[in-house]
N, C-alpha and C positions, 0 to 999 in steps of 0.2 A: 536088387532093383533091376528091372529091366527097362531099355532105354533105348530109343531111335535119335540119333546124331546123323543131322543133314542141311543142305544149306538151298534153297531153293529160290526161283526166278518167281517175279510179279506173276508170272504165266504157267509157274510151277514146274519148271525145268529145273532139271538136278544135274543132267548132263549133254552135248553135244559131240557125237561121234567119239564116241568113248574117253572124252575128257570133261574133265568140269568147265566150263561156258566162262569162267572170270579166274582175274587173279586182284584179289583185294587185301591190300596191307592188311595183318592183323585178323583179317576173316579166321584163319583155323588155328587162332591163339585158343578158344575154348574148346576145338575137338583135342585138343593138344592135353590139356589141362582137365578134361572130366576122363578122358581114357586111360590117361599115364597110369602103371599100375595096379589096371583091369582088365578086362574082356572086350576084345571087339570080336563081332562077328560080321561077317559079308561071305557075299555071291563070291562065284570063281572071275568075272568080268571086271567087278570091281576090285579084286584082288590084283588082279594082270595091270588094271590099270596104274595101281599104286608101282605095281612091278618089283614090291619086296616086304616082307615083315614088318610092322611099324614098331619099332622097339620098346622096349619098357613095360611091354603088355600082352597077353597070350592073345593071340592072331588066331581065330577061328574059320576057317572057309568050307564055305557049303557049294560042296560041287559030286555031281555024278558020274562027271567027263575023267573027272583031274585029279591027283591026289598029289597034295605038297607037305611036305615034314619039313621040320628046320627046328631051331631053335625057337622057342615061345611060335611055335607055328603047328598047327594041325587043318588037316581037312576031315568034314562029317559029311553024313549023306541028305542033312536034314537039320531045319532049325531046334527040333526037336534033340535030337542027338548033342546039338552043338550046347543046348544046355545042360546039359548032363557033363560038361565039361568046366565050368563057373565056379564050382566050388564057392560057392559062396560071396562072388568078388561080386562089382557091379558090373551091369552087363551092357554093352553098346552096340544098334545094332546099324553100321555105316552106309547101308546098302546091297544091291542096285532094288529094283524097282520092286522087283518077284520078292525078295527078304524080306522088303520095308512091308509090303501087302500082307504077307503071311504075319508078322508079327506085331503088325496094328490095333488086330482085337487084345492084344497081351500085354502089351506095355504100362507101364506104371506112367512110362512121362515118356515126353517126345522134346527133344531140344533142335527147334526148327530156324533157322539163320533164314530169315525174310531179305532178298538181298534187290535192292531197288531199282530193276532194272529188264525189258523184257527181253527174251531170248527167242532169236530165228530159228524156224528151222532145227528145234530141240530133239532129240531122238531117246532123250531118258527122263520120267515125269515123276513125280511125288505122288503118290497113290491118294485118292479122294479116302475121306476120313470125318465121323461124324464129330463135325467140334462141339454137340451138344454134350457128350462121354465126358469133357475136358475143363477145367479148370483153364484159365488162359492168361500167363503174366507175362508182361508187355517191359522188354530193357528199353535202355536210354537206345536213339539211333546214334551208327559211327558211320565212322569210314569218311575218307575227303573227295576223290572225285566220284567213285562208287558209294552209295550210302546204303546199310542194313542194321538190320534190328535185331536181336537174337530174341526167342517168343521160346516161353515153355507152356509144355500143354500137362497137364498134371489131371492125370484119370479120377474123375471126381468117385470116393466110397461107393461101395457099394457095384460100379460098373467092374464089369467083366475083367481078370486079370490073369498074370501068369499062374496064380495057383491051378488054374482050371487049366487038365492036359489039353495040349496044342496038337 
């Protein structure tokens, strides 16, 4: 399965000067919990930003600049490339903007964290996406003084998927 993990503003901000824009109790219990012991893949930006391997899981980074080895860490040249490395696990893809774009037409599902609230002055956006492709399941809303939804979008048959090279 391939898969877009990200948590985005009323306004569709994902980031602010290269940080994520909130800190919400409990928000990245589920990036925590679908990646553990699979695939993420991200930009070299997004990668700097985290500033290290996310353990438990092979860390993929796609950059043309930079090249990082480590432990459960690789860099490819290409989303393309970086599947070729999945072996079969599930695959998650955490960002930045240019990733999410390119692998929109490919995804099986999108696990999209609505988080309720708008952001100034945003300078990293969630890519426009047709949600007619999409299946659309709606969770319970959390969180106490920041409130969000977690929404998955599920590629309805027959639309466009990974099978088809990228």
């Amino acid at each position: 399965m391939l898969a877009i993990i990200v948590a985005r503003s009323k306004n569709n901000v994902i980031g602010k000067d290269g940080c994520i824009p909130w800190r919400i109790k409990g928000e990245q219990k589920q990036f925590k919990e679908l990646t553990t012991n699979n695939v993420v893949i991200m930009g070299r930006k997004t990668y700097e930003d985290i500033g290290h391997p996310l353990p438990n899981r092979l860390n993929i980074v796609i950059s043309s600049t930079v090249n990082y080895e480590g432990e459960n860490l690789i860099t490819v040249k290409s989303l393309q490339e970086a599947l070729e490395y999945t072996d079969g696990k599930d695959v998650y893809v955490a960002g930045g903007f240019g990733v999410f774009k390119e692998a929109i037409p490919y995804v099986d599902k999108m696990y999209i964290t609505e988080v309720d609230m708008e952001v100034e002055n945003g300078t990293t956006f969630f890519p426009e996406f047709n949600e007619d492709e999409f299946d659309k399941e709606e969770g319970e809303i959390l969180g106490d003084e920041i409130k969000f939804q977690r929404v998955i979008y599920s590629r309805k048959r027959g639309e466009e998927t990974r099978s088809k090279s990228i």
